[in-house]
C-alpha positions in Angstrom: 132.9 4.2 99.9 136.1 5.7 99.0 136.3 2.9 95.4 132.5 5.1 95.1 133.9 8.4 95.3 137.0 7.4 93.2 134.4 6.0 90.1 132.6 8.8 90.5 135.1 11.4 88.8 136.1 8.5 86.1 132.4 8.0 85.5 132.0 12.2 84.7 135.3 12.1 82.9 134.2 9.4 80.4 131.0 11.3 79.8 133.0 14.4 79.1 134.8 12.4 76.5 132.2 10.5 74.9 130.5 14.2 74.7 133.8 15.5 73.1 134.0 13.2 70.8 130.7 13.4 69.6 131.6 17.1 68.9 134.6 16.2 67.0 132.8 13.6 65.1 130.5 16.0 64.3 132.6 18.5 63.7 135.0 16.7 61.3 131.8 15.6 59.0 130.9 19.5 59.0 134.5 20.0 57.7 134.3 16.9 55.4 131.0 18.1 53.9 133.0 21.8 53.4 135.6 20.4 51.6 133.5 18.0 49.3 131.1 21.3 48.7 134.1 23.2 47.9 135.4 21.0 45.6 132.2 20.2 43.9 131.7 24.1 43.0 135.3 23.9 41.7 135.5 20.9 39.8 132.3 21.2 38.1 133.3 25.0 36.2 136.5 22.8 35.4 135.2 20.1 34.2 133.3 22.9 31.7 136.2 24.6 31.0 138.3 21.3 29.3 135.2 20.4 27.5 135.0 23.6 25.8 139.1 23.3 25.5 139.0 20.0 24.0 135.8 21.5 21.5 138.5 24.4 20.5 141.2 21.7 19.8 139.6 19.7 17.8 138.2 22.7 15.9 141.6 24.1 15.2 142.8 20.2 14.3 140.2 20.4 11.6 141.3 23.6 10.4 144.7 22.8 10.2 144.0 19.6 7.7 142.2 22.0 6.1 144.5 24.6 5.4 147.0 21.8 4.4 144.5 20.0 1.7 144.9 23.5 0.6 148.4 24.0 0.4 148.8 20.9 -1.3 145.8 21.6 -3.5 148.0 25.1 -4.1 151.7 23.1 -5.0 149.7 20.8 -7.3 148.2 23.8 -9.0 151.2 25.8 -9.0 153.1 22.6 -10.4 150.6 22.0 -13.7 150.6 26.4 -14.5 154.8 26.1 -14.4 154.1 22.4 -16.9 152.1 24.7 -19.4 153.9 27.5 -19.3 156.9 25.0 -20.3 154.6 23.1 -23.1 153.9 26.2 -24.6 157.4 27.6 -24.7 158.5 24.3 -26.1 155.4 24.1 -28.6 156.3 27.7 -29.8 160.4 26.5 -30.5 159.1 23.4 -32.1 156.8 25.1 -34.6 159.6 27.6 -35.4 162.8 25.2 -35.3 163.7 24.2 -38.9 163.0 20.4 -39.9 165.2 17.5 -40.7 164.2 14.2 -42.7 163.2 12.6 -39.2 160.4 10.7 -38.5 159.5 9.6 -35.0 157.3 6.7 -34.1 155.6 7.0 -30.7 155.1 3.4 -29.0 151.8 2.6 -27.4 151.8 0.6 -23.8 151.0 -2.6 -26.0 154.2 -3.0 -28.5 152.7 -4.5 -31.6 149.4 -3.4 -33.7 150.0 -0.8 -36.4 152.8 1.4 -35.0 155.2 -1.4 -34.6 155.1 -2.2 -38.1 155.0 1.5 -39.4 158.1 1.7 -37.2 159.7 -1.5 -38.6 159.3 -1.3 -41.9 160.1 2.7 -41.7 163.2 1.8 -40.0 163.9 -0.9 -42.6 163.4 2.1 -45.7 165.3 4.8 -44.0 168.9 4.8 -45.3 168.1 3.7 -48.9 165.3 6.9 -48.6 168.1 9.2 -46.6 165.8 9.7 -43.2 166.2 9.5 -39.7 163.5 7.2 -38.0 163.8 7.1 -34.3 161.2 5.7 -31.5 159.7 7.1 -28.5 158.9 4.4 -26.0 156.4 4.7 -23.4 158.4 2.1 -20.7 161.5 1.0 -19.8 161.0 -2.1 -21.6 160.2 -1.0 -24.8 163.5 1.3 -24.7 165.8 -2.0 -23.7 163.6 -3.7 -26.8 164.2 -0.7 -29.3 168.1 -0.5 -28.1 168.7 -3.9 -28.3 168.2 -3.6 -31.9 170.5 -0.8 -32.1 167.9 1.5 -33.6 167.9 5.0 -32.9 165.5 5.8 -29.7 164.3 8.6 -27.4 164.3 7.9 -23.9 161.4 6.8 -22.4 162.3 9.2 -19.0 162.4 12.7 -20.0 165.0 13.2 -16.8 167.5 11.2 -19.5 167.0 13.4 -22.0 170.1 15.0 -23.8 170.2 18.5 -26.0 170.9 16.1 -28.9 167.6 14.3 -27.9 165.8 17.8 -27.4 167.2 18.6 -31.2 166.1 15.5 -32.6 162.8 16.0 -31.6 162.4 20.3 -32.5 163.4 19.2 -35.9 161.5 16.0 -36.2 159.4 16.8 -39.5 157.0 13.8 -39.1 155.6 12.1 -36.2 153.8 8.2 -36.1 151.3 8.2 -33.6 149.0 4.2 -33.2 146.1 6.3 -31.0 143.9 8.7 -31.1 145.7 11.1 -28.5 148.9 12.0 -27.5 148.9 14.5 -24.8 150.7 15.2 -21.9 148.2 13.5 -19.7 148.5 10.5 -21.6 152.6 9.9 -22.1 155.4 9.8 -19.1 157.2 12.4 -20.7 155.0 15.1 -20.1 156.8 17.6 -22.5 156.9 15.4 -25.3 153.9 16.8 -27.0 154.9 20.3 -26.8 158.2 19.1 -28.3 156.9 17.8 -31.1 154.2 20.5 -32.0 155.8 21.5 -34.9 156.0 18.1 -36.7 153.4 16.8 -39.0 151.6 13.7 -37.2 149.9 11.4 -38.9 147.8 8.8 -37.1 147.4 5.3 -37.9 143.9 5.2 -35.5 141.6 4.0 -38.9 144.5 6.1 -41.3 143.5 9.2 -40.3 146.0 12.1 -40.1 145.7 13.7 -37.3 147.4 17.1 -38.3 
């Protein structure tokens, strides 16, 4: 009797607690399923708001490799107005500098053909006929070939350029050229047209003078 009455109380406490529990299961999914909700109503306007961030970013990426084609576009623009503005200051000296009995052969990328017989046989007449005839060189290699000869020649680099080479070239009174251009486009030295202006050129492209 008394092990009856003592199970009794143990029997009513273990339903208590398995009824508690149950509650606390219960109400720890209630708060789960809060939390989650919570979350989800949080994370989702988030999620929105770095999409449209990342949309923005890569907007203002493409602007900015715009706006520096541009600038570069701008230098390169800027760069060939100053080159004209040079050419045409130089053209304008070269008509008006007085000329000297100098004739200048311009070399062509290939040395040989025409020009580098005009030049040879030129150089060959020029003391007896009391004229300068120098060479302009498109390359490095030409310039060691022409100075290796020890005949008078222009560098090839305009950076090399002397005032004696800037004089020899105002007051050059004829100029060789083997083609049918010589701009600034074409030669490394970029001024050396404009320097020139002034002379007469004659062109060897079929014999026809070109000036």
């Amino acid at each position: 009797m008394n092990a009856l009455l003592a199970d009794a109380p143990l029997a009513a406490l273990a339903d208590e607690m398995q009824s508690f529990r149950g509650e606390v299961a219960q109400a720890i999914d209630g708060l789960v399923s809060g939390v989650l909700d919570l979350q989800d109503g949080r994370i989702a306007p988030l999620d929105a708001r770095v999409a449209d961030i990342a949309t923005r970013l890569a907007r203002l990426e493409r602007s900015a490799d715009q706006v520096q084609g541009l600038g570069v576009e701008v230098r390169r623009i800027g760069q060939a107005l100053e080159l004209e503005r040079a050419c045409r200051s130089l053209a304008e000296m070269s008509r008006m500098a007085p000329k000297s009995r100098t004739v200048v052969c311009v070399g062509r990328w290939h040395f040989g053909d025409n020009l580098k017989y005009a030049w040879l046989a030129a150089l060959d007449r020029a003391q007896a006929a009391g004229y300068e005839c120098w060479y302009l060189p498109p390359d490095a290699a030409q310039q060691a070939l022409v100075e290796a000869a020890n005949a008078p020649c222009l560098p090839w680099d305009w950076r090399d350029w002397t005032p004696e080479h800037l004089l020899v070239a105002q007051r050059t009174a004829v100029l060789v050229i083997a083609d049918h251009f010589f701009s600034a486009a074409w030669h490394p030295n970029p001024y050396a047209p404009a320097l020139f202006a002034g002379a007469r050129w004659v062109q060897l492209w079929h014999g026809i003078s070109k000036r």
